[in-house]
C-alpha positions in Angstrom: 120.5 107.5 164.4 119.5 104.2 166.5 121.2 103.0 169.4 121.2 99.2 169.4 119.8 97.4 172.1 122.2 97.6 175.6 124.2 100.4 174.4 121.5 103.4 175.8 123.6 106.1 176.6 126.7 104.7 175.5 129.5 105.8 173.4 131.0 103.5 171.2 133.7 103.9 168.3 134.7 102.1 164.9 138.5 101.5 165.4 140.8 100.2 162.6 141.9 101.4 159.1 140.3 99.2 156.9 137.2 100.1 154.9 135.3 97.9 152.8 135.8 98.3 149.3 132.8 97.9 146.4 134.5 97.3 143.4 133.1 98.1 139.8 130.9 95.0 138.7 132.6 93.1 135.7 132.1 94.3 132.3 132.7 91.2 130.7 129.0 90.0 130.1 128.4 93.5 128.7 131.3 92.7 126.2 129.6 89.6 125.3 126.4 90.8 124.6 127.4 93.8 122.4 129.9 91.4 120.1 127.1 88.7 119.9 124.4 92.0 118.7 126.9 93.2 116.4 127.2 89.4 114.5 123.1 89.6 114.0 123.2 93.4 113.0 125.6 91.8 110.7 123.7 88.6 109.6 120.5 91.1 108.7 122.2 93.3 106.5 123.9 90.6 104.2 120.6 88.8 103.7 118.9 91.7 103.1 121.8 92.7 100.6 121.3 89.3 99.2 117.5 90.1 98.7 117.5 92.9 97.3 120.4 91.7 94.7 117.7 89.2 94.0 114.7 91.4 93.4 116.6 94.0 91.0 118.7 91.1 88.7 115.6 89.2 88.5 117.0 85.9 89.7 114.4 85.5 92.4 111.4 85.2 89.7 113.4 83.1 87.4 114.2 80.7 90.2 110.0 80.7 91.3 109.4 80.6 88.0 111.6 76.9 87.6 110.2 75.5 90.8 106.9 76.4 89.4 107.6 74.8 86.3 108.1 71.0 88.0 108.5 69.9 91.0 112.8 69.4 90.8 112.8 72.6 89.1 114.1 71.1 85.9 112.3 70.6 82.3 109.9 67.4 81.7 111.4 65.0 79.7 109.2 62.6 77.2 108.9 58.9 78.3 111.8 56.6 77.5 110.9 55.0 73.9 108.3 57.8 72.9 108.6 61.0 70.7 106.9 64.1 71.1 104.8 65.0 67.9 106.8 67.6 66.6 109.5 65.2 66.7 107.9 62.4 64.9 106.3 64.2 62.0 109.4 66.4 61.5 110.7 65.5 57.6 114.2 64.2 59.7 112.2 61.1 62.0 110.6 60.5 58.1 106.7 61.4 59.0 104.4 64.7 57.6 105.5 68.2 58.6 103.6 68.7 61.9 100.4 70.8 61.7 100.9 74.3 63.3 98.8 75.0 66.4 96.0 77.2 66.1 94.7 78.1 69.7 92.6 81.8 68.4 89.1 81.0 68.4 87.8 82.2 64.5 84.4 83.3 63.5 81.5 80.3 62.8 81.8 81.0 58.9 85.2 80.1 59.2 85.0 76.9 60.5 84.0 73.6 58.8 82.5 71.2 61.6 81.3 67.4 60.7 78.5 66.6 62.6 78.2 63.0 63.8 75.9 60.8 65.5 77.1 58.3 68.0 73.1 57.6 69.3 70.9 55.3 68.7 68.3 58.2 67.5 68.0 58.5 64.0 68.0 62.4 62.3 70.0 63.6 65.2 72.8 64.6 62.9 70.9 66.2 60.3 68.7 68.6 62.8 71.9 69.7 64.8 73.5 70.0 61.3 71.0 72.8 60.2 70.8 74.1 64.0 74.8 74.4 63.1 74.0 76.3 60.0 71.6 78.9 61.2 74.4 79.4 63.5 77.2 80.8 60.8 78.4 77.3 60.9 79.9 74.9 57.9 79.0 72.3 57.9 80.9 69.2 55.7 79.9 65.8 56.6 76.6 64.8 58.5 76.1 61.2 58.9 76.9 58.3 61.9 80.0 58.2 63.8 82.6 56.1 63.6 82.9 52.3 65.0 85.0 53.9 67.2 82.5 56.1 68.7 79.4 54.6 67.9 77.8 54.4 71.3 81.0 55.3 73.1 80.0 58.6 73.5 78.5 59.2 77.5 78.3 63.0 77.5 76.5 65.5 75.6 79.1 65.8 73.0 82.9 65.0 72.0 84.3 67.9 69.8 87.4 66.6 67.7 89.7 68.8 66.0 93.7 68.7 64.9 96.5 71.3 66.0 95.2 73.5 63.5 91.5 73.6 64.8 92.4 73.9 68.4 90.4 77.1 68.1 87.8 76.3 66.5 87.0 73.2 68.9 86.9 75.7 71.3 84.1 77.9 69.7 82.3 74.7 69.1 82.3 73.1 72.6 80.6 76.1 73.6 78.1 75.3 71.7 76.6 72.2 73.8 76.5 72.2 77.8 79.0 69.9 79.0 81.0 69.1 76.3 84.2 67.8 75.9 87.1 68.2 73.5 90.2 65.9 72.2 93.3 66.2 69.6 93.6 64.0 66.8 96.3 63.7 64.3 94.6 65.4 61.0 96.5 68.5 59.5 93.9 70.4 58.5 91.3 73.0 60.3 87.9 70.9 60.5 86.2 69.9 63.0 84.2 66.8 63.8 81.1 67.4 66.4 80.4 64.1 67.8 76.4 63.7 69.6 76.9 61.8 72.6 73.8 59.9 74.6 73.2 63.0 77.0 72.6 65.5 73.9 69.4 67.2 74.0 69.7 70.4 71.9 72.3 73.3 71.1 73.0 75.9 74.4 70.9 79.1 72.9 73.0 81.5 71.8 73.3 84.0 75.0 74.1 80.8 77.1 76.8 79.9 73.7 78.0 83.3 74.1 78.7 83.1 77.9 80.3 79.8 77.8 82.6 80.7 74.9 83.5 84.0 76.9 84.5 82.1 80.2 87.0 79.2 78.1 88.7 82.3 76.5 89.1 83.7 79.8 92.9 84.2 80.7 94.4 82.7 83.7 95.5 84.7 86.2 99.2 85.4 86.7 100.9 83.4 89.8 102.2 86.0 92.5 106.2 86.0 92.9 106.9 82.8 95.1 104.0 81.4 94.5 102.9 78.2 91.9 
């Protein structure tokens, strides 16, 4: 035990009956924190109830699925003064039943293609007609294209077809490098093969066959929550 300073060799005493007293510190802050960790426990386990509600009902995906579809969420209406073409060649709005659409791509015997020359180069038609032929193609009429098209066409080719040839257009603009494809209004399955300015020859066959393999390829499915 040390002596403090002047008191060598002294005695000395604590007199009085009063101690001091270290109380217990207060337990109020450990209150708080153990009601404000029981409100989050809380919190997590309804949102994870909520989510997991969601992924066995399905309501989750259907939701994604609605935002996916537009950007509100909600169905796309027609413009204001327009009708969609089922409507306007339904018997009730007074037009032609509306052609059925065909989207399986057939075989080449099964498909009737007009071949068409929108160039200035004459016989173009007639050689990508027989080209057409050797192929399994038939082949209905061969001759100049329309006013419409006449010199209108920038590409390699246009490939026209109606709902019903929608895969048969398909089989055909493989066909040609580059080509493109539109819908007309005609009801039947034939399609018209239109030679545009760019057009050189027919894709050979293996580069036909690739082609046609990679615009029948399916799309990939969109993961959950994601467009």
């Amino acid at each position: 035990m040390l002596t403090p300073r002047g008191l060598k060799g002294k005695q000395y005493r604590i007199t009085g009956n009063s101690y001091p007293r270290l109380g217990r510190p207060s337990r109020r802050g450990r209150k708080v924190a153990v009601a404000v960790g029981g409100v989050l426990a809380l919190g997590l386990v309804s949102v994870g109830g909520v989510q997991l509600y969601g992924v066995f009902t399905g309501k989750d995906n259907h939701a994604a699925a609605q935002a996916c579809a537009t950007p509100s969420g909600k169905p796309l209406a027609a413009p204001e003064g327009s009708a969609s073409p089922a409507a306007a060649g339904s018997p009730a709005a007074g037009g032609p039943a509306a052609a059925a659409r065909n989207t399986a791509v057939p075989q080449p015997a099964a498909v009737t293609v007009n071949v068409l020359n929108a160039t200035g180069k004459s016989g173009l038609a007639a050689h990508t007609a027989d080209e057409l032929r050797k192929r399994g193609f038939q082949v209905g009429t061969v001759g100049n294209a329309p006013s419409a098209l006449d010199k209108k066409v920038p590409g390699t080719a246009q490939v026209l077809s109606g709902p019903g040839g929608l895969g048969a257009a398909t089989l055909l603009v493989s066909q040609v490098a580059s080509a493109t494809s539109s819908e007309d209004a005609r009801t039947d399955g034939s399609v018209d093969f239109v030679i545009g300015d760019a057009f050189t020859a027919l894709a050979d066959p293996t580069q036909a066959a690739a082609a046609l393999a990679e615009l029948t390829k399916p799309s990939p499915s969109p993961e959950p929550g994601h467009c």
